[in-house]
N, C-alpha and C positions, 0 to 999 in steps of 0.2 A: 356477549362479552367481547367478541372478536372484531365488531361491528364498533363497538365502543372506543375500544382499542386504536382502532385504524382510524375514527374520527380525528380522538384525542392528537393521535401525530401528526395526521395532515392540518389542522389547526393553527398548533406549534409550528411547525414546518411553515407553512403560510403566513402567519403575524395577523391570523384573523381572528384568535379567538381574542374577547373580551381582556378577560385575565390578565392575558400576554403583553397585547396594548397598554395594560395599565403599569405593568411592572417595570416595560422596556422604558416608562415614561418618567421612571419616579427618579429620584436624585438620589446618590448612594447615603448610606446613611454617615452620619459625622463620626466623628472618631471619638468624641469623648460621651455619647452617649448611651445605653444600651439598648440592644437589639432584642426583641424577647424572644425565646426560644422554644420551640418548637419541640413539646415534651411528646410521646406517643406517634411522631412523623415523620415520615421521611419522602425531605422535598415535597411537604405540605401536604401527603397520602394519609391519612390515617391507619394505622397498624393494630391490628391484634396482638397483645402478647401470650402467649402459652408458655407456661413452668410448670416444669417439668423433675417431679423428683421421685426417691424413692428408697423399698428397704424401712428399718426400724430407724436409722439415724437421717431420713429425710434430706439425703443426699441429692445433687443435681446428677442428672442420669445425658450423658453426651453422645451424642451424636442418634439419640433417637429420631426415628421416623414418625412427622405430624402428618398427618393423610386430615385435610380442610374438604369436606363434599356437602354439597349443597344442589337441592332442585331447584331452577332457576323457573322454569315455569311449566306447570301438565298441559298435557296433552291430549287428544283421543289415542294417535298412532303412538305417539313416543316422546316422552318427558324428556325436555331439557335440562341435563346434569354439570354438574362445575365440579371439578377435582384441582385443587392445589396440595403440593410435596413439598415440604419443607425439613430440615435438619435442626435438632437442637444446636447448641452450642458447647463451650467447657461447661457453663453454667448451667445448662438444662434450659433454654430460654430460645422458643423458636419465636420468629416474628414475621406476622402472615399481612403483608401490607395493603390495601385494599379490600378489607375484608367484606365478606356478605353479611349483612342482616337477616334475620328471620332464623329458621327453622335450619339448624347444623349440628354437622354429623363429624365428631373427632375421634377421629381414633389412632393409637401412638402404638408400633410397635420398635422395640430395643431389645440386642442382643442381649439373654441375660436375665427378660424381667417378663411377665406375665404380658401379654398383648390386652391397650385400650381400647374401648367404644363406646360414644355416649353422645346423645343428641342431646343440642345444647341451642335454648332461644337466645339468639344475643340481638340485643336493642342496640348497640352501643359500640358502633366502630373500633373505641380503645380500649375494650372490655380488654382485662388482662384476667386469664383463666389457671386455676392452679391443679394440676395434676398429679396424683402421688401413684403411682407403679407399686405392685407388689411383685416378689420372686412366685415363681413358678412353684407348684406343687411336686415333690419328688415321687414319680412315679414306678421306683424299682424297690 
């Protein structure tokens, strides 16, 4: 991933990737016609969305902790693992941009509400995922 990473900027950085060339190349678009918009993207990345709610009134739960973990590929000595942190929003809405495919592991935890966990296959870059929280059991 780190490997990928540092491609991608020196790339950019250089005017060598393909892409790049094409975009610097194109003429802005005109004024009176429309541009189509890029639902699920940011700056053309494909994004995950997770919603996040909770409680009997199915409320958006803020500033929850999304914990995105994925093995990137086995090993004999030592699997290669990916961890992304993200934060909900007011609305319960965290968005994980670049997301992995295959075989993931979400788990949410928020002040207040029982801690999540749940391996999740996603095929689907824009999968948008819904999460509902329950309160804690009272233990006294």
């Amino acid at each position: 991933m780190r490997n990928k990473r540092l491609w991608i900027a020196l790339t950019v950085a250089l005017g060598i990737s393909g892409g790049a060339m094409s975009v610097w190349g194109q003429d802005p678009p005109a004024k009176g016609k429309d541009v189509p918009a890029t639902t699920g993207t940011t700056s053309g990345i494909p994004r995950m969305t997770i919603e996040v709610t909770g409680g009997e009134a199915n409320k958006p739960v803020e500033n929850a902790s999304v914990y995105v973990k994925t093995v990137e590929e086995h090993s004999v000595l030592k699997d290669k693992k990916t961890e992304l942190n993200v934060k909900t929003n007011q609305n319960g809405v965290a968005h994980i941009p670049d997301a992995p495919t295959g075989r993931v592991l979400i788990q949410i935890v928020a002040e207040g509400w029982k801690s999540y966990g749940h391996w999740y296959d996603i095929t689907d870059p824009r999968q948008v995922i819904k999460i509902h929280l329950d309160r804690p059991p009272k233990w006294y």
